[in-house]
C-alpha positions as CSV (number, residue, x, y, z in Angstrom):
1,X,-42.5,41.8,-37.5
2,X,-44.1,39.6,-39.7
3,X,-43.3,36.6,-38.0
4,X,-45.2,38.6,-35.2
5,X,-48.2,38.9,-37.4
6,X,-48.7,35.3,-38.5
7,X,-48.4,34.1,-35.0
8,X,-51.4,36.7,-34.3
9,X,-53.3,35.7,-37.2
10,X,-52.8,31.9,-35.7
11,X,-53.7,32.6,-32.4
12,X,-56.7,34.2,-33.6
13,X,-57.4,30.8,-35.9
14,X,-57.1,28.3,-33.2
15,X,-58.9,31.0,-30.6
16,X,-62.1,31.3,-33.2
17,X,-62.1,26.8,-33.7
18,X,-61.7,26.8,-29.9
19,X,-64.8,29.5,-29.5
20,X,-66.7,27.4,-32.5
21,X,-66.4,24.0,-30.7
22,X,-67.5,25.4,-26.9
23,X,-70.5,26.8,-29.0
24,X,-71.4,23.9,-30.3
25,X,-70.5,22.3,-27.3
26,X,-72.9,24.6,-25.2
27,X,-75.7,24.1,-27.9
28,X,-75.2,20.7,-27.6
29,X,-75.8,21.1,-23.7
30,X,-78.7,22.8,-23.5
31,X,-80.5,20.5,-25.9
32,X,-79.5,17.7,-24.2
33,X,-80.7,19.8,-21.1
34,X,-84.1,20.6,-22.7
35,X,-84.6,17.0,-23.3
36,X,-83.6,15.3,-20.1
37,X,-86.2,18.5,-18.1
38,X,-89.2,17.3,-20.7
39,X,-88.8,13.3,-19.8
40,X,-89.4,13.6,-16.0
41,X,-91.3,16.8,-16.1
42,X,-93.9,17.0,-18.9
43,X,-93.8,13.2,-19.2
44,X,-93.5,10.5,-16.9
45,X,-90.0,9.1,-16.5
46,X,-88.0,5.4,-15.9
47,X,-86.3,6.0,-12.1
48,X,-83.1,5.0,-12.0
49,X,-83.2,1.7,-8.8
50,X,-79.4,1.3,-9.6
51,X,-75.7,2.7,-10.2
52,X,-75.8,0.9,-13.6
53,X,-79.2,3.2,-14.7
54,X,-77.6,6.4,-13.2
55,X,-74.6,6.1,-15.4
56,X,-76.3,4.4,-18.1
57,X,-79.8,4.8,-18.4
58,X,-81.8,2.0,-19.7
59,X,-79.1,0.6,-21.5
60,X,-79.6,-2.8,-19.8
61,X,-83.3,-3.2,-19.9
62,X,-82.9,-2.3,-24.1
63,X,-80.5,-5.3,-24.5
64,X,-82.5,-7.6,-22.2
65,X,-84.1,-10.8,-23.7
66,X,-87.1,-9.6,-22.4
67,X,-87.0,-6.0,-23.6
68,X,-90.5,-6.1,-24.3
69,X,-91.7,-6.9,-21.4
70,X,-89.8,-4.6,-19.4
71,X,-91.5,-1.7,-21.6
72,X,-94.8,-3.1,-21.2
73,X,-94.2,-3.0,-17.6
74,X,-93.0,0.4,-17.3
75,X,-96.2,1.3,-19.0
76,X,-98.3,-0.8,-16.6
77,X,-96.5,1.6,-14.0
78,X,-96.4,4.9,-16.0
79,X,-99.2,5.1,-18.7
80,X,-99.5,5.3,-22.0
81,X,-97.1,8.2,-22.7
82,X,-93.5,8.2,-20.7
83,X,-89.8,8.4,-21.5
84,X,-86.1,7.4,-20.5
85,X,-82.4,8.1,-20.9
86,X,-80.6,5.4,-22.8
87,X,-76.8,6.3,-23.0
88,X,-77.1,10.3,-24.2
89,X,-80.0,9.8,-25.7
90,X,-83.7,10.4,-24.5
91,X,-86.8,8.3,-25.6
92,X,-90.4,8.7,-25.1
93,X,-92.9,6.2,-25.2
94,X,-95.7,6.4,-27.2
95,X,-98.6,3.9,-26.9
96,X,-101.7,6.2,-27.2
97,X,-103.6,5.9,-30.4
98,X,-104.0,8.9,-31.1
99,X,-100.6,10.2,-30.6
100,X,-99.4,6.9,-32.7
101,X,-101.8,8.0,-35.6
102,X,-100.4,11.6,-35.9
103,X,-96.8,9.9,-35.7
104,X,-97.4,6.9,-38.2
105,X,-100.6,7.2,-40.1
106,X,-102.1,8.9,-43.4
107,X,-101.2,12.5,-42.3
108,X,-97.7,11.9,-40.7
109,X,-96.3,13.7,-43.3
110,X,-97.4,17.0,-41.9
111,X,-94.8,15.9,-39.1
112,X,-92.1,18.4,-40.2
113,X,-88.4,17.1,-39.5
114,X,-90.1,13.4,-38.6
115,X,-88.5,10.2,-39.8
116,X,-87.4,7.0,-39.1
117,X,-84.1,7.7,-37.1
118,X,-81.7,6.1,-39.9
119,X,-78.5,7.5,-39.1
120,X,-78.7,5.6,-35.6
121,X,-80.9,3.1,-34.4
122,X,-82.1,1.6,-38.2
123,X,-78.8,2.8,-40.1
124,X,-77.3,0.0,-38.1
125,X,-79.3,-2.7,-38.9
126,X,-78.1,-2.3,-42.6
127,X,-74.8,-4.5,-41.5
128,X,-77.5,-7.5,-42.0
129,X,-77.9,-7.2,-46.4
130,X,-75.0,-4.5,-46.6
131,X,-70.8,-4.9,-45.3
132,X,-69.9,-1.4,-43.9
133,X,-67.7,-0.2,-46.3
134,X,-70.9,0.9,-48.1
135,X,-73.7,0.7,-46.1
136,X,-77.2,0.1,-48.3
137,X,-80.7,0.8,-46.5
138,X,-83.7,-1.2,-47.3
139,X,-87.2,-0.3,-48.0
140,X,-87.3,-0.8,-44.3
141,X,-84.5,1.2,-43.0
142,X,-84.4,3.9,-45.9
143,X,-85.7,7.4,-45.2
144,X,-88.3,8.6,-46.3
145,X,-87.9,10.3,-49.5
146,X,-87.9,10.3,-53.4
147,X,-86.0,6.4,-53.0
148,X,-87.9,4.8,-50.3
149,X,-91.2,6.0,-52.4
150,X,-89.8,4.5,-55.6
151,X,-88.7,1.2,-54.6
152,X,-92.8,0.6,-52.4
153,X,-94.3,1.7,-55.5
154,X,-92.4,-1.0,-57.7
155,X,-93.0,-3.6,-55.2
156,X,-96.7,-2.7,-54.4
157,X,-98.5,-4.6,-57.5
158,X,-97.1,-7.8,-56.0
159,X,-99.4,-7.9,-53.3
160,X,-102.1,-6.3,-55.6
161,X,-105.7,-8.3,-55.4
162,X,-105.2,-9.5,-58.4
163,X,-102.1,-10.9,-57.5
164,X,-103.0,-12.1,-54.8
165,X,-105.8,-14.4,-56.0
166,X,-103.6,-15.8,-58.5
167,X,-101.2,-17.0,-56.0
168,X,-103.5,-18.3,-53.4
169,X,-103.3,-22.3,-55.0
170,X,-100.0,-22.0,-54.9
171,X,-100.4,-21.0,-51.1
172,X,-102.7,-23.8,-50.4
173,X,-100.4,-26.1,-52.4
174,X,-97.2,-25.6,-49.6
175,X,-99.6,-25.7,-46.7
176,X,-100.6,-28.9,-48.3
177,X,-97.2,-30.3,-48.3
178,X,-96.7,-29.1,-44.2
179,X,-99.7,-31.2,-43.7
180,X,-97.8,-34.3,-44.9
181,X,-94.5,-33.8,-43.3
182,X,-96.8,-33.1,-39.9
183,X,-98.3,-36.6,-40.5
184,X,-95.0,-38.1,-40.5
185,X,-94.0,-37.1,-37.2
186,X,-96.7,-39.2,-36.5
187,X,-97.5,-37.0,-33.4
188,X,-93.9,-36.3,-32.2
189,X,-93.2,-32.9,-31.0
190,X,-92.5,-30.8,-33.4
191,X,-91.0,-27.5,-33.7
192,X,-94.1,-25.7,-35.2
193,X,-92.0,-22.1,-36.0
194,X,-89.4,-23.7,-37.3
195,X,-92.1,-25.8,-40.1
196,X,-94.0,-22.5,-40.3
197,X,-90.8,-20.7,-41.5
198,X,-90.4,-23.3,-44.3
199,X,-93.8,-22.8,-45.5
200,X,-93.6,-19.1,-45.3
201,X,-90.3,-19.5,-46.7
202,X,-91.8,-21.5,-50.0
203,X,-94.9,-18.8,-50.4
204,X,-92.3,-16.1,-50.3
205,X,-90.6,-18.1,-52.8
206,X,-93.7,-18.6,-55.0
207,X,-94.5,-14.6,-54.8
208,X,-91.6,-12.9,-54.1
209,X,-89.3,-15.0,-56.7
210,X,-91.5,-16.5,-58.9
211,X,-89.7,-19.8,-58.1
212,X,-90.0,-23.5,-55.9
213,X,-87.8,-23.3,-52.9
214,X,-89.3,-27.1,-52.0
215,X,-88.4,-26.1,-48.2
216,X,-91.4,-27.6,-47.0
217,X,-90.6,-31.1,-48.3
218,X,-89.0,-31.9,-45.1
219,X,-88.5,-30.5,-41.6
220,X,-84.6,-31.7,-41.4
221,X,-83.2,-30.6,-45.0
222,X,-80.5,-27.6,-43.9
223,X,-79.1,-27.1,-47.2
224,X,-80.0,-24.9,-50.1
225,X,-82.0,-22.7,-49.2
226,X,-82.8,-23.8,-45.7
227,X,-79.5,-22.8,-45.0
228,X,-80.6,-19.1,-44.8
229,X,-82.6,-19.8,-41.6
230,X,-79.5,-20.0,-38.8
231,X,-77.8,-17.3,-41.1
232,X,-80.9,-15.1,-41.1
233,X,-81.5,-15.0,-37.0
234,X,-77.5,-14.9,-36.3
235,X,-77.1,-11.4,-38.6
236,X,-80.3,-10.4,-37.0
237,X,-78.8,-10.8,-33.7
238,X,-75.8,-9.1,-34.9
239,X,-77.8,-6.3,-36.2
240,X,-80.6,-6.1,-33.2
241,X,-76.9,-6.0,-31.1
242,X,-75.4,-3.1,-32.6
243,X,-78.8,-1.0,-32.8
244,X,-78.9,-1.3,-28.9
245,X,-75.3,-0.5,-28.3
246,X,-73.7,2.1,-30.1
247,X,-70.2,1.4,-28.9
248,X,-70.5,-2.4,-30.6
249,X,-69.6,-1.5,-33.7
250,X,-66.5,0.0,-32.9
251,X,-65.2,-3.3,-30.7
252,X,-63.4,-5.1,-33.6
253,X,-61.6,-6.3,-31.3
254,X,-64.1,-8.7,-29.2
255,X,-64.8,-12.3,-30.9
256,X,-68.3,-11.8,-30.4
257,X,-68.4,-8.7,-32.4
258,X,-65.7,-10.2,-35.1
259,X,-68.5,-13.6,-35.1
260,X,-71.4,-11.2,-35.8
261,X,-70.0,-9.5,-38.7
262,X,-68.3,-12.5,-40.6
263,X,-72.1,-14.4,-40.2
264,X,-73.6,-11.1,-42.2
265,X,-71.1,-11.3,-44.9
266,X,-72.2,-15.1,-45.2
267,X,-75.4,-14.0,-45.2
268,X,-74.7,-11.8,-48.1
269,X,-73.2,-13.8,-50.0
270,X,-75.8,-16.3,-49.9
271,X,-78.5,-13.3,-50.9
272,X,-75.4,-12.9,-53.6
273,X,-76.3,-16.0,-55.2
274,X,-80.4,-16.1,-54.4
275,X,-79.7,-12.1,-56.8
276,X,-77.8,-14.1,-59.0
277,X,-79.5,-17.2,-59.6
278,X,-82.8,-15.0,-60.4
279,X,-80.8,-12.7,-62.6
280,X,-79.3,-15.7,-64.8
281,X,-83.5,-16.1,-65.9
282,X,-82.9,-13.5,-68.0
283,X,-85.1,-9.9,-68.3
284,X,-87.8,-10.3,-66.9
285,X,-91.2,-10.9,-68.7
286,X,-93.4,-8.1,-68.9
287,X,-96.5,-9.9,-67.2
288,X,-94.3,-11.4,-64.3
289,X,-95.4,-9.8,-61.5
290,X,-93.3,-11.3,-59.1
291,X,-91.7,-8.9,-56.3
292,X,-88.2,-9.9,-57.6
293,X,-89.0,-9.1,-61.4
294,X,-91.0,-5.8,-60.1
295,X,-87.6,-4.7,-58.2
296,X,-85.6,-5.7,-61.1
297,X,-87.4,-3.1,-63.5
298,X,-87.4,-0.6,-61.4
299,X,-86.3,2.7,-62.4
300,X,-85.1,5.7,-60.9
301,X,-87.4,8.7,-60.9
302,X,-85.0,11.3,-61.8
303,X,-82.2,9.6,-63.8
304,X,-84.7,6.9,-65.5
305,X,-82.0,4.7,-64.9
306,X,-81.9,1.0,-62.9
307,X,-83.1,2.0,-59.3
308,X,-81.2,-1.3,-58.1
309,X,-77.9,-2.8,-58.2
310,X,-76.8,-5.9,-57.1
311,X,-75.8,-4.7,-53.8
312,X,-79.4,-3.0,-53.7
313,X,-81.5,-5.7,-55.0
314,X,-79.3,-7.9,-52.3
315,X,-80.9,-5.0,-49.4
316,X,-84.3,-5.8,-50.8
317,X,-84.1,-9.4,-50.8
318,X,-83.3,-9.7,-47.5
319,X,-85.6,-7.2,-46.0
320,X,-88.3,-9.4,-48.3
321,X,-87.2,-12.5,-46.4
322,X,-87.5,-11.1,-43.0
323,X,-90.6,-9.7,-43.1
324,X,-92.1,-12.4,-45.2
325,X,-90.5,-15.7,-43.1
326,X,-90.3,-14.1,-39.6
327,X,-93.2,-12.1,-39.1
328,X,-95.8,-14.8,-40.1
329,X,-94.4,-17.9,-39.3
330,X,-94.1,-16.3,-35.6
331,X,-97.4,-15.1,-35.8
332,X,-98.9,-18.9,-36.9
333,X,-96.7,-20.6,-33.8
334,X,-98.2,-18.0,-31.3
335,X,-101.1,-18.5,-32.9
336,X,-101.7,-22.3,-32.6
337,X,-100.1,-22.1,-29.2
338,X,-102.4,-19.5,-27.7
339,X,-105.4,-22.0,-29.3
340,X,-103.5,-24.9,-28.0
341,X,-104.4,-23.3,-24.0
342,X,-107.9,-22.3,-24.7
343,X,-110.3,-25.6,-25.4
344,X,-113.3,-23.8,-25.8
345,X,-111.4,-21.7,-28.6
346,X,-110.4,-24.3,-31.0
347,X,-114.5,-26.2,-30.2
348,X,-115.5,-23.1,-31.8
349,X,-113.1,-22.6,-34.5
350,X,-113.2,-26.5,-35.6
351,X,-117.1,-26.5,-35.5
352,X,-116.8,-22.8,-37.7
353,X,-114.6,-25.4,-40.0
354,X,-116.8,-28.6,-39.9
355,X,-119.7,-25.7,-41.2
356,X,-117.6,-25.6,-44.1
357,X,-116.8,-28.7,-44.5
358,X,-113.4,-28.1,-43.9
359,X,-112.3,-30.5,-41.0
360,X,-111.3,-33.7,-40.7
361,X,-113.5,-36.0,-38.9
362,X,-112.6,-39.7,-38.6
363,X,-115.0,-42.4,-40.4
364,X,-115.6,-39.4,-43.2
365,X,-113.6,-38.3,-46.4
366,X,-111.3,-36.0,-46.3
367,X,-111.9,-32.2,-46.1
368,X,-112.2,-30.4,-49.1
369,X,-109.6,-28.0,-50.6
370,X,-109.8,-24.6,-49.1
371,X,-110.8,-21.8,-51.2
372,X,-110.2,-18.1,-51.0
373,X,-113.3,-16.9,-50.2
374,X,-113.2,-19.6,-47.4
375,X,-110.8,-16.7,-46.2
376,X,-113.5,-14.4,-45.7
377,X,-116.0,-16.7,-44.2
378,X,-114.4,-17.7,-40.8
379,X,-115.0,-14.9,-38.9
380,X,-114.0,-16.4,-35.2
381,X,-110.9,-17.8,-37.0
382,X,-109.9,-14.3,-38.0
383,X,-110.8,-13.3,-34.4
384,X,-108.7,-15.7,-33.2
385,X,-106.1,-14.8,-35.5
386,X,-106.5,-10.8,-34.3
387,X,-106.7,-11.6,-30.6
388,X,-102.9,-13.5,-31.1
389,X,-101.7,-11.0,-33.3
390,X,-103.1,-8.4,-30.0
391,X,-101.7,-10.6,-26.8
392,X,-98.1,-11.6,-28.7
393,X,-97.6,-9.6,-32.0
394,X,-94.7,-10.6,-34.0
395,X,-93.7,-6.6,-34.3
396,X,-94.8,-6.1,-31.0
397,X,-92.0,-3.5,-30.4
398,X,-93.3,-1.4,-32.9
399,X,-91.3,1.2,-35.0
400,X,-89.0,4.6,-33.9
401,X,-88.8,8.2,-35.2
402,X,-86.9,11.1,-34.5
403,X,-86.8,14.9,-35.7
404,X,-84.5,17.6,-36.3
405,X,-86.5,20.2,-34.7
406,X,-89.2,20.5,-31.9
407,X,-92.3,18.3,-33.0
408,X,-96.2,19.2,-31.8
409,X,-97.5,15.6,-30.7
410,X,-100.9,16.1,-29.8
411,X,-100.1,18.5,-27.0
412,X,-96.7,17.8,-26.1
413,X,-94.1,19.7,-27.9
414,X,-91.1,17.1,-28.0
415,X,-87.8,18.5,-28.1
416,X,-85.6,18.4,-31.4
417,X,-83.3,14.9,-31.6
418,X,-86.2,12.6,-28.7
419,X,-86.8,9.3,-30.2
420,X,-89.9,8.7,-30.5
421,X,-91.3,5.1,-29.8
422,X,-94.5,3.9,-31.2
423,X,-94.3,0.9,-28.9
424,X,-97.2,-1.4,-30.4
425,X,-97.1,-4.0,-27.4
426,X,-98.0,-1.2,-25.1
427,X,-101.4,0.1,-26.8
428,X,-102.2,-3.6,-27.7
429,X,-102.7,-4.2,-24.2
430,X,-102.9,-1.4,-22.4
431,X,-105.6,-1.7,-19.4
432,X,-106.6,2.1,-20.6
433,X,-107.7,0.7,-23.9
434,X,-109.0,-3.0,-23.4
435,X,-111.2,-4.8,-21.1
436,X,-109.5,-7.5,-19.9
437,X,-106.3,-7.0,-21.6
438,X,-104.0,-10.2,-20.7
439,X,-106.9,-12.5,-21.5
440,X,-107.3,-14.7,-24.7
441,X,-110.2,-13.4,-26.1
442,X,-111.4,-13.5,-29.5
443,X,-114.9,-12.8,-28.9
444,X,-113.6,-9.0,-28.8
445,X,-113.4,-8.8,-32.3
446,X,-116.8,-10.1,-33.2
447,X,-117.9,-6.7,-32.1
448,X,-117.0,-4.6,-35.6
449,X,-115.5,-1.5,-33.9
450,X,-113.3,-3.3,-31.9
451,X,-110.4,-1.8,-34.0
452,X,-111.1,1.3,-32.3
453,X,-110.6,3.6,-29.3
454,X,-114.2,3.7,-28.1
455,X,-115.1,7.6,-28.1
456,X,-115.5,7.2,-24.2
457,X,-112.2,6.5,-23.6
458,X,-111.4,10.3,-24.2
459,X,-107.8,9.7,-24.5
460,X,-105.5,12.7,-24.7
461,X,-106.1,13.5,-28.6
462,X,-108.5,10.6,-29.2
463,X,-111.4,13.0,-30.7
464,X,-108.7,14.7,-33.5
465,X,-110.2,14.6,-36.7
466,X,-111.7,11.8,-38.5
467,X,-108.8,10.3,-38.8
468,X,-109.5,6.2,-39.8
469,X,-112.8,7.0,-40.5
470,X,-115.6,9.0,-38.5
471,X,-115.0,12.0,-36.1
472,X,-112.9,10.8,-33.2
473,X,-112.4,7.3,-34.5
474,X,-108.9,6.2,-33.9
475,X,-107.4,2.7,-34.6
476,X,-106.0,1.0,-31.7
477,X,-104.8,-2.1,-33.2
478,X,-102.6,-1.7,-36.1
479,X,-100.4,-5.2,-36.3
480,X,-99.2,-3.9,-39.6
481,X,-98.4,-0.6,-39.1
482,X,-99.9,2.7,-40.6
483,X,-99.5,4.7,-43.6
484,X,-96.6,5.2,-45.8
485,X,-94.2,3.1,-43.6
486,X,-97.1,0.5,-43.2
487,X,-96.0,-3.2,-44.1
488,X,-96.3,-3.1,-47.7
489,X,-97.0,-6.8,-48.5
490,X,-99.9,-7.6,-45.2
491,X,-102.3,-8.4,-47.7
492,X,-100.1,-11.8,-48.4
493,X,-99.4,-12.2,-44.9
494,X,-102.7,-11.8,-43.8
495,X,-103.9,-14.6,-46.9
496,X,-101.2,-17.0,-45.9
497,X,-101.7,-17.1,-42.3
498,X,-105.3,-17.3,-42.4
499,X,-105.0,-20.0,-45.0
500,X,-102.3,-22.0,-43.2
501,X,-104.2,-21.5,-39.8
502,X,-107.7,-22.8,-41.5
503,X,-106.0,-26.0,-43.0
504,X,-103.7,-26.6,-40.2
505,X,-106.4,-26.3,-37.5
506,X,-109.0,-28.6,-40.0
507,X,-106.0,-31.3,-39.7
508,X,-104.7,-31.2,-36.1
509,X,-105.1,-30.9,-32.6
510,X,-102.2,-29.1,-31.2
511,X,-100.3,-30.2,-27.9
512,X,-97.3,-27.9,-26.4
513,X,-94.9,-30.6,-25.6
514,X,-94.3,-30.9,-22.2
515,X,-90.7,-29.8,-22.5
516,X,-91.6,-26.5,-22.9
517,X,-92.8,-25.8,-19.9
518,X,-96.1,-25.0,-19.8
519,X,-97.1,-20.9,-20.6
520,X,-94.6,-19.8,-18.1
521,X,-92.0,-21.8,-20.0
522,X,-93.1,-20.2,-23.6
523,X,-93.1,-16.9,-21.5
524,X,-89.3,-16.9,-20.0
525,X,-88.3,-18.0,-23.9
526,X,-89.9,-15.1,-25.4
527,X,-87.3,-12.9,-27.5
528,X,-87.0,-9.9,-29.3
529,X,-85.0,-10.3,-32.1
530,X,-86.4,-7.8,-34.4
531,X,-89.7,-9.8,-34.0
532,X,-91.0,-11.1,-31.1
533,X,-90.4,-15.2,-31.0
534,X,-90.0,-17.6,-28.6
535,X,-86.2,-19.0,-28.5
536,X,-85.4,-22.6,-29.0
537,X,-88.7,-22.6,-31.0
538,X,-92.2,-24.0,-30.3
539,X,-92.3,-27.4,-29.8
540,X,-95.9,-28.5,-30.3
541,X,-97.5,-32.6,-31.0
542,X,-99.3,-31.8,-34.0
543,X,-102.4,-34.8,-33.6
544,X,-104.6,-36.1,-36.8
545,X,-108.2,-35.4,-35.9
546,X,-110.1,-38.6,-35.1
547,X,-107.3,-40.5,-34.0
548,X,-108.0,-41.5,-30.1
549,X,-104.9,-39.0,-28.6
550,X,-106.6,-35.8,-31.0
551,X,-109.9,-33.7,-29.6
């Protein structure tokens, strides 16, 4: 009999797991349901051309070189709003302003259940600075909470004003030396992202570590330091690889997968030693307000106690070089490449340097050292800057979210677990947003409220508040981001570029090299690889002004 019992009281065990897991199953379903009925019927959806998009969604257009491209097409086709299946999961587009400024700006909080989507698409770039065995997030990948908050507001005085100003020489002093390796090509081609990493590379190294990285000596050095370029774009390939395919992680067992990983851990242990070598300074100071000192003292909130260990301050480091190498030595290249196409650009910018007395004419002394209020005094430089950073921004693809539980967007009520894709590329050049909106125009932004939707427009949601200042004014260009999860060091990107692109300009006549193929060649080598860049590099003949070959 009591044999009898216990299998009874078994049978009910495994009958109450089996009735738990076909209710979560069925839950499961009908979210999924709800989610696949609201891209497709409330929004516009991706059709499916193939048998590879009915059993996999957009799986292949997400791993595609030209990933961007194929999303700026689809919303060429369907608008500024629209979604698609990727594996399980749903997406939606978002490229409207106004949508983009609820999801990403000042008020985003408000957003209940809204944050980056960590435990998937950015939990797996954390294989770059972190070996999976204990998986660290960065300032960039972290959620947004009491940690996230802590380490920004110990890195912010960095980039203070203040901060700022004082490192400016120093700024001008690396640009400087990129001007005399580029005279020693003598007006070979040159691979102008690769130089513009180096001096990006130096300026972080000036800021960030309070130290000389000398990678702008020379254009062919590879070790030291320099060796962190090829290990930086191979573990973000590894890391861009596994965010797109969630089954990659899992396949030990393919070389490719086995390469990726072992090229992180050298990664990390070169990061090891940059920690360590900064570390073996000593404390540091109290008025060093370097971003690597400033992470360093960092304390937790709650305990009081070191917010970062090695393994964190390793996280940080590397998320510092990304986003301070990457992002504006791609946005420079593009730059002077866009310039390079457009003649009557570059008359306009070099005359708005001459006024300054800040280019190089043959027969004359040299131009005088640029200053930092120079900065602010070039304004069809900066809108020549802007309109690059609009036709081929570096973080073009813009940033994700996801929520727990149903989110109000405007007037769409997204169901619980959609990403959420605040595609940058899209609203940048959207024809619903910009006259024009392939063309190279920097006379756009000599108009003062060309940041903004124009109040005509009447987007969905484009009147809502006064959010970015005045009733209805949203913010259509936004290369950095928005609030809290904006790019917390743009004021040093926007000072170095600006800088570099004023000196650089005031030296040189830029040439694409014919082995690039022209702007259809820089086109088919566009890549996404976190940040939008052109593979192989940009090849460019960097010519002295007054010399016969130079305009």
């Amino acid at each position: 009999m009591g044999g009898f019992n216990a299998l009874h009281a078994a049978a009910a065990v495994v009958l109450a797991v089996a009735v738990w897991v076909l209710s979560g199953c069925v839950r499961r379903l009908r979210a999924w349901q709800r989610r696949n009925y609201f891209i497709g019927h409330v929004v516009p959806r991706v059709q499916a051309t193939t048998w590879y998009d009915w059993a996999f969604g957009a799986l292949g257009a997400i791993q595609h070189q030209h990933r961007h491209r194929i999303i700026q097409r689809w919303g060429r086709e369907l608008g500024l709003v629209f979604g698609y299946r990727f594996l399980w999961n749903h997406t939606i587009v978002v490229a409207d302003p106004a949508l983009c400024a609820e999801l990403l700006g000042p008020n985003a909080w408000r957003l209940q259940g809204v944050d980056k989507s960590t435990q998937d698409l950015y939990g797996r770039l954390n294989v770059i600075w972190s070996p999976p065995s204990r998986p660290l997030g960065s300032m960039f990948t972290l959620p947004t909470g009491s940690r996230h908050r802590a380490v920004r507001r110990a890195a912010a005085p960095a980039f203070s004003t203040d901060n700022l100003r004082s490192s400016f020489p120093a700024v001008v002093d690396i640009v400087g030396q990129l001007v005399q390796v580029l005279l020693a090509a003598r007006g070979a081609a040159v691979d102008v992202d690769a130089a513009l990493r180096r001096e990006s590379l130096d300026v972080i190294g000036k800021v960030g570590f309070g130290t000389d990285f000398g990678a702008t000596r020379s254009l062919t050095e590879t070790g030291g330091i320099c060796a962190i370029f090829d290990l930086l774009q191979d573990s973000i390939a590894e890391g861009m690889a596994r965010a797109s395919n969630p089954f990659r992680e899992k396949m030990w067992w393919t070389k490719s997968v086995r390469d990726g990983l072992a090229t992180c851990q050298r990664f990390q242990e070169f990061m090891r030693g940059v920690v360590r070598d900064v570390q073996a300074r000593g404390p540091p100071a109290d008025g060093d307000m370097s971003l690597a000192a400033l992470l360093m003292k960092a304390t937790d909130p709650e305990t009081g106690e070191s917010l970062l260990d090695e393994d964190g301050l390793i996280a940080e480091f590397s998320m510092l070089m990304i986003a301070g190498v990457d992002t504006t030595s791609h946005t420079l290249a593009f730059f002077l490449y866009l310039v390079s196409q457009h003649p009557v650009v570059e008359a306009r910018i070099t005359e708005e340097l001459a006024g300054r007395g800040l280019l190089s004419v043959a027969g004359s002394s040299q131009p005088r050292t640029l200053e930092l209020n120079d900065t602010h005094e070039l304004p069809y430089l900066s809108a020549a800057l802007k309109e690059s950073m609009r036709l081929m921004p570096t973080a073009g693809e813009g940033t994700f979210r996801v929520s727990d539980q149903d989110v109000q967007l405007g007037d769409l009520t997204i169901p619980a677990g959609t990403f959420i894709w605040a595609m940058f590329l899209n609203t940048f050049t959207a024809p619903e947003l910009w006259d024009r909106p392939d063309e190279f125009l920097p006379d756009r932004w000599l108009d003062p409220e060309a940041e903004y939707v124009p109040v005509k427009e009447g987007l969905k949601g484009s009147a809502a508040g006064t959010q970015n200042g005045g009733a209805g004014r949203v913010r259509r260009f936004y290369p950095f981001s928005q609030g809290q999860r904006g790019c917390v060091g743009r004021g040093l990107a926007a000072m170095n570029y600006t800088a570099a692109a004023a000196v650089l300009l005031g030296t040189f006549h830029f040439r694409l090299a014919d082995d690039m193929g022209g702007p259809e060649g820089v086109r088919a080598k566009e890549w996404g690889n976190l940040t939008l860049q052109v593979a192989g590099g940009v090849r460019m003949h960097c010519e002295p002004r007054g010399t016969s070959n130079a305009q």
